[in-house]
C-alpha positions, -999 to +999 in steps of 0.1 A: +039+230+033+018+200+015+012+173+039+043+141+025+038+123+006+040+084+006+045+066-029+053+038-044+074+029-076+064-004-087+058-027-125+076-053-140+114-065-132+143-042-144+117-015-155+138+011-142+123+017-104+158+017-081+172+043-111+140+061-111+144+066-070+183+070-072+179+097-099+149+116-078+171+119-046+206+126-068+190+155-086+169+168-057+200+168-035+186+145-008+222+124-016+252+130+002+288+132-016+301+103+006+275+083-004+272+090-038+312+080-044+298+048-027+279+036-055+299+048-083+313+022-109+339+020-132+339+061-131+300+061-134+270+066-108+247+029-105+222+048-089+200+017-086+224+012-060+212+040-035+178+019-030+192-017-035+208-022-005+206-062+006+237-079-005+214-103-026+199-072-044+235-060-052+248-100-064+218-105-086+211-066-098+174-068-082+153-055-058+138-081-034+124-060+000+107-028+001+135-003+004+120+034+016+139+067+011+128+104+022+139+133-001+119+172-001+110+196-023+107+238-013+066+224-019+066+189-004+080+159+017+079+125+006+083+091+010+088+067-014+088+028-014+109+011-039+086-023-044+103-056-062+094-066-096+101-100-097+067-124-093+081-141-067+082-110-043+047-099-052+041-100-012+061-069-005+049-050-034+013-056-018+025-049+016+041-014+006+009-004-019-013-009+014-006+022+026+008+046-004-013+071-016+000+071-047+021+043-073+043+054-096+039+023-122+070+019-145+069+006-182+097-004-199+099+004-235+125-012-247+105-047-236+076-037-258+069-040-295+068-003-296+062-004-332+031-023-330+000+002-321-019-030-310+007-039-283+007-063-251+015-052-222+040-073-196+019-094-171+038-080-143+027-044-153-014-053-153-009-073-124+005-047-101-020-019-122-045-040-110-032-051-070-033-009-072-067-005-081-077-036-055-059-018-026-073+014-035-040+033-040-057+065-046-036+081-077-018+064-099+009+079-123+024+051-152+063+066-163+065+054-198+107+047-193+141+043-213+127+060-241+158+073-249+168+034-259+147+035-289+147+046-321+117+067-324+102+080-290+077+099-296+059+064-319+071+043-287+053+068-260+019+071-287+013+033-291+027+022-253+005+052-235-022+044-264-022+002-247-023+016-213-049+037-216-072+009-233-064-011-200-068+011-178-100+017-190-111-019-193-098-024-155-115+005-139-081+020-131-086+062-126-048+071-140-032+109-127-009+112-156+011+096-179+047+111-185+075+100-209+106+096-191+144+087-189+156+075-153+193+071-166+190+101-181+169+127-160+147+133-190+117+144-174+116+131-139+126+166-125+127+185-148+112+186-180+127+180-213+109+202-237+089+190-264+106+150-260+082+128-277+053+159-279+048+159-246+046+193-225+031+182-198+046+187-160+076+166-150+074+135-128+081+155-097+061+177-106+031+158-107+040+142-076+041+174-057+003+182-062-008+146-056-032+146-028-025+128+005-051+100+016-073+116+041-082+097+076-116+081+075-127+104+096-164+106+079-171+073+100-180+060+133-148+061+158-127+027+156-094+018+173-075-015+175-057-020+204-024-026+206-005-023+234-020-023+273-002-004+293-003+003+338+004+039+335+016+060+364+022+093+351+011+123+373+003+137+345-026+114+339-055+119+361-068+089+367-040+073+389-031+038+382-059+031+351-045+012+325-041+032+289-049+016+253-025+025+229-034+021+189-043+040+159-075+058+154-088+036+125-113+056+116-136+082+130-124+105+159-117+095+192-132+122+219-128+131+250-161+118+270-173+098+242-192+068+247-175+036+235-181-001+232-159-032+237-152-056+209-161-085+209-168-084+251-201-062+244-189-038+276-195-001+273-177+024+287-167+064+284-136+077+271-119+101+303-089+112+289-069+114+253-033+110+247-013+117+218+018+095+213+039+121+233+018+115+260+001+149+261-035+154+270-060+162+239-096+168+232-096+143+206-076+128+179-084+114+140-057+090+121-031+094+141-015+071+172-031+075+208-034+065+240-072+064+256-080+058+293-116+046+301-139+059+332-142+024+346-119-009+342-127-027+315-114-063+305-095-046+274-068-063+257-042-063+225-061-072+195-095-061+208-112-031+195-126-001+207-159+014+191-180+043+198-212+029+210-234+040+183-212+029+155-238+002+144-204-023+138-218-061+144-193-090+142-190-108+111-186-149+110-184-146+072-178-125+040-172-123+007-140-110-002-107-106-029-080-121-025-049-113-035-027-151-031+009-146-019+023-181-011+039-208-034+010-235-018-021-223-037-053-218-021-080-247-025-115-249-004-113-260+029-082-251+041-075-234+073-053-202+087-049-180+106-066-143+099-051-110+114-074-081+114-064-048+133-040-067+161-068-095+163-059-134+149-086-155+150-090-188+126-106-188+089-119-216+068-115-210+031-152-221+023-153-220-010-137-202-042-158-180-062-139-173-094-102-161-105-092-132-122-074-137-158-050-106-153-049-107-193-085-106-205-098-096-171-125-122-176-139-143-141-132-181-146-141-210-128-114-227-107-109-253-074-076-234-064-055-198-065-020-205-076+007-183-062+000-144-072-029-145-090-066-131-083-100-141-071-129-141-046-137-162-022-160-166+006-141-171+041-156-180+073-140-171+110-140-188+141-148-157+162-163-129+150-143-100+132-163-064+126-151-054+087-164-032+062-164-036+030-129-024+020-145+003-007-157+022+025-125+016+046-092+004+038-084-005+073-116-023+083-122-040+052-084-058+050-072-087+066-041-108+058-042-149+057-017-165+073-002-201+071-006-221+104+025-242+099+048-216+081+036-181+094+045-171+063+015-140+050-002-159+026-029-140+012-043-102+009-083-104+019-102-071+005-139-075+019-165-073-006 
């Protein structure tokens, strides 16, 4: 079977993406009978409801947190991440797109002058389009929906896919597919409606199912952000009493023998034994969790990061990065947070602002400050040394998070340039 899976349904507010997922797992069967009659209204299914499932979600008929669900296929697994639409929860959407290998972006007909071949699109809709394209979601899919709300579909579909396709172009944005659908209806998402507004392409799960996975970066020298220090005992482990590192291969392969350095100490040392998250003894492991135990004690601890030795990673003091801005306090030069890289916080200086994004004309302007969710660059500077790449080679060494000193509340989303 297809490696799952992980995707995303995201765009602007009551587009449809809680009765897109509700309908996916009701007519792949991944729902049981119990909790079906659960969400069942007034003699009728709210299948909006099988995602929504905070009691503020369920007052207010919205989705605020990231809500995941697991339904299969006979070709594939998934995983799906039901992101909020609203503005003011722009944070999670970013947070679930982060690690999704595909988005499933949601257009509401019915909000759009269909009529009109010339058309604007919602803010909401290029905004998250373009977070996707900044977070380097690697396919993304836009499900033209509630077409069966309006009175000619197949015009609605031709002028709405025609406007998305002259963004997506103008943004850089590599679209999958485009598919016309009907979440309250089941008009195409599993399977197809023949012929409905000219289209005979593939239904929605059926462009899902041959999406591609996003591969480890294993085409890169070997990185791994600790996590978790731990005095192991096991007989199974060799070396008696050395501590293991536990983390997440970042990128490259950790091996068995390999020669690794210590950042930001400097000290070197060789990898003597592998171990997978079960705790069993391998040659080496790429993207996954693992445990490593050195030939010699090192000073190692959480938030540090082990490199192999050759990887040619130097600490950075400053970049040039995107930022996506998250908090309602807007980001002005000269302010200080806190940055979390890996497990690793050190402090950053907002040095200066570059230019903001105008998610409507795509145009770079001029500005002192970053209002809550919108756009720009900005040039950062860190107390301590942080080893990044620019985020187009490597979504885990090229992101950091910005986060408020006072609050703690995640602030920003930091792309390295």
């Amino acid at each position: 079977m297809t490696s799952a899976l992980k995707f995303i349904t995201c765009g602007s507010v009551d587009d449809g993406k809680s009765t897109l997922i509700g309908r996916l797992l009701v007519d792949t069967k991944a729902v049981l009978q119990d909790h079906l009659a659960g969400v069942q209204r007034h003699g009728e299914t709210n299948l909006a409801l099988l995602t929504d499932g905070l009691s503020a979600e369920r007052e207010q008929g919205i989705t605020i947190d990231v809500a995941y669900r697991y339904f299969s296929t006979e070709a594939r697994k998934f995983i799906i991440g039901d992101a909020p639409g609203h503005e003011q929860y722009t944070r999670n959407m970013v947070t679930a797109a982060s690690s999704a290998d595909a988005a499933v972006v949601l257009v509401d007909a019915t909000k759009l002058d269909w009529k009109d071949a010339h058309l604007n699109l919602l803010a909401q809709t290029r905004r998250h389009s373009l977070l996707l394209k900044l977070l380097r979601v690697p396919s993304v899919v836009f499900a033209i929906n509630k077409l069966d709300a309006v009175e000619n579909a197949t015009l609605a579909y031709q002028n709405i896919q025609g406007a998305l396709a002259k963004f997506a172009i103008e943004a850089g944005i590599n679209v999958k597919a485009w598919v016309p659908i009907s979440a309250l209806k089941g008009w195409n998402v599993v399977d197809t409606q023949d012929n409905w507004c000219n289209y005979t392409g593939p239904s929605l799960l059926q462009i899902l199912e041959t999406l591609p996975s996003t591969p480890a970066e294993v085409d890169m020298a070997m990185s791994f952000p600790v996590q978790w220090v731990e005095k192991f005992h096991d007989s199974n482990v060799t070396h008696q009493g050395r501590r293991v590192f536990w983390g997440r291969v970042a990128t490259g392969t950790l091996r068995q023998g390999q020669r690794v350095r210590v950042f930001p100490s400097g000290q070197t040392a060789t990898v003597s034994q592998v171990l997978s998250a079960t705790r069993h003894e391998k040659t080496n492991i790429t993207g996954k969790s693992a445990g490593l135990v050195l030939d010699r004690e090192v000073d190692v601890s959480r938030g540090d990061w082990i490199e192999a030795a050759d990887s040619g990673l130097e600490g950075q003091r400053q970049i040039d990065a995107t930022v996506a801005w998250m908090d309602d306090e807007p980001l002005v030069a000269g302010r200080l947070y806190w940055a979390l890289h890996g497990h690793r916080w050190v402090r950053a200086k907002v040095q200066r602002i570059e230019h903001r994004l105008n998610i409507n004309t795509l145009a770079k302007e001029d500005t002192t400050e970053l209002p809550a969710n919108a756009m720009g660059q900005v040039t950062l500077t860190f107390q301590e040394p942080l080893i990044t790449l620019p985020f187009a080679k490597s979504r885990v060494l090229g992101a950091l998070i910005l986060v408020d000193t006072a609050s703690h509340k995640t602030s920003g989303a930091v792309l390295v340039n």
